[in-house]
N, C-alpha and C positions, 0 to 999 in steps of 0.2 A: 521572434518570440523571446520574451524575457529567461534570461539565464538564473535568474532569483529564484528562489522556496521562500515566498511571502508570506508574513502572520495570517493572510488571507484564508492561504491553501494549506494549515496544517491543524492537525489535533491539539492543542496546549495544554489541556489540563486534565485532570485525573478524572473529572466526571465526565469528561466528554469519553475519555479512552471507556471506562467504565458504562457506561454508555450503549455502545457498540459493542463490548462485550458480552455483555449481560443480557441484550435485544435484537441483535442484529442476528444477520445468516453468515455460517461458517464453512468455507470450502477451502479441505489441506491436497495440496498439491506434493510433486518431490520435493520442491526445492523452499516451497513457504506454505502458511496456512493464512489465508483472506480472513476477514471478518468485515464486512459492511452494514447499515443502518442508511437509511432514504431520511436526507436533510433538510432542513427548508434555506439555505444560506444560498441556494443557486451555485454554487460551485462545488465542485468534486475538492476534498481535505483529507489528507493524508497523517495520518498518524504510525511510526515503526518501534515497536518491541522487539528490543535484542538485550535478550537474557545473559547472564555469566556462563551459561549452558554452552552459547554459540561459541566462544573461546575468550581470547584478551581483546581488550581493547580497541587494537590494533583490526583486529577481523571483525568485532561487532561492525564498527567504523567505517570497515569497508562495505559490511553488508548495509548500514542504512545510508551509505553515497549512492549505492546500485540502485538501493531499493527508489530513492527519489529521482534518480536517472531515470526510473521505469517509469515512474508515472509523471513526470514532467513530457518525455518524450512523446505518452500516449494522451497529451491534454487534449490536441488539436480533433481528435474522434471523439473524445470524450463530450468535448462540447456540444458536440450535435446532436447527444440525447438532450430529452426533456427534463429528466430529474436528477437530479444532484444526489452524491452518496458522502457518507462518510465512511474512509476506507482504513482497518489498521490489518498490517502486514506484520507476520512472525516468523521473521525467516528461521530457515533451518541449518544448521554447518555445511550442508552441503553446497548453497548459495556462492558462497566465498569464492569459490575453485567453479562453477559452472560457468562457459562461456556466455556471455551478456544476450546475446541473440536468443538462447535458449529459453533465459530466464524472461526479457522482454515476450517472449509469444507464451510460456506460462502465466505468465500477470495478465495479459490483455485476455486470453483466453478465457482465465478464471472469472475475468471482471467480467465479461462481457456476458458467461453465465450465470452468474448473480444478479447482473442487472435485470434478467431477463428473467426470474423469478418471482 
């Protein structure tokens, strides 16, 4: 599997984030809050909001490496559904410090409930 986050697989612009905001379904977890929208692009696209809220730079930073760690890791299931989503993640402070494991079966979990809506 490719180790990249390609222009393919992400949100890039304000109308797409906007987008998903504004239409999509919203499910907060501990550790982050989903937003997804059903795409026609055939691929699952990831877009992360980390506010000044989350801390400095340094921890936002960390939180959106994890957050694209998550969903790169969860591509290979992701594929084997039929419809494609666009996904954006909000994590929360608490992110930073939760071990990876954790947070990987929250993301999958959540997604997997959304998709199924």
């Amino acid at each position: 599997m490719s180790q990249s986050f390609g222009r393919h697989v992400r949100l890039r612009n304000r109308a797409e984030f906007l987008a998903v905001q504004e239409q999509g379904r919203r499910l907060s977890g501990r550790h982050m809050t989903l937003l997804v929208l059903p795409n026609t692009h055939g691929v699952d696209r990831l877009g992360v909001v980390a506010s000044k809220k989350l801390g400095g730079a340094v921890v936002r930073n960390r939180a959106k490496r994890r957050v694209r760690e998550m969903f790169r890791l969860g591509q290979p299931t992701r594929d084997l559904t039929p419809r494609s989503l666009d996904i954006v993640v909000i994590p929360k402070r608490e992110l930073a410090a939760t071990p990876f494991e954790t947070l990987q079966h929250e993301f999958d979990a959540a997604l997997s409930k959304l998709r199924a809506r």
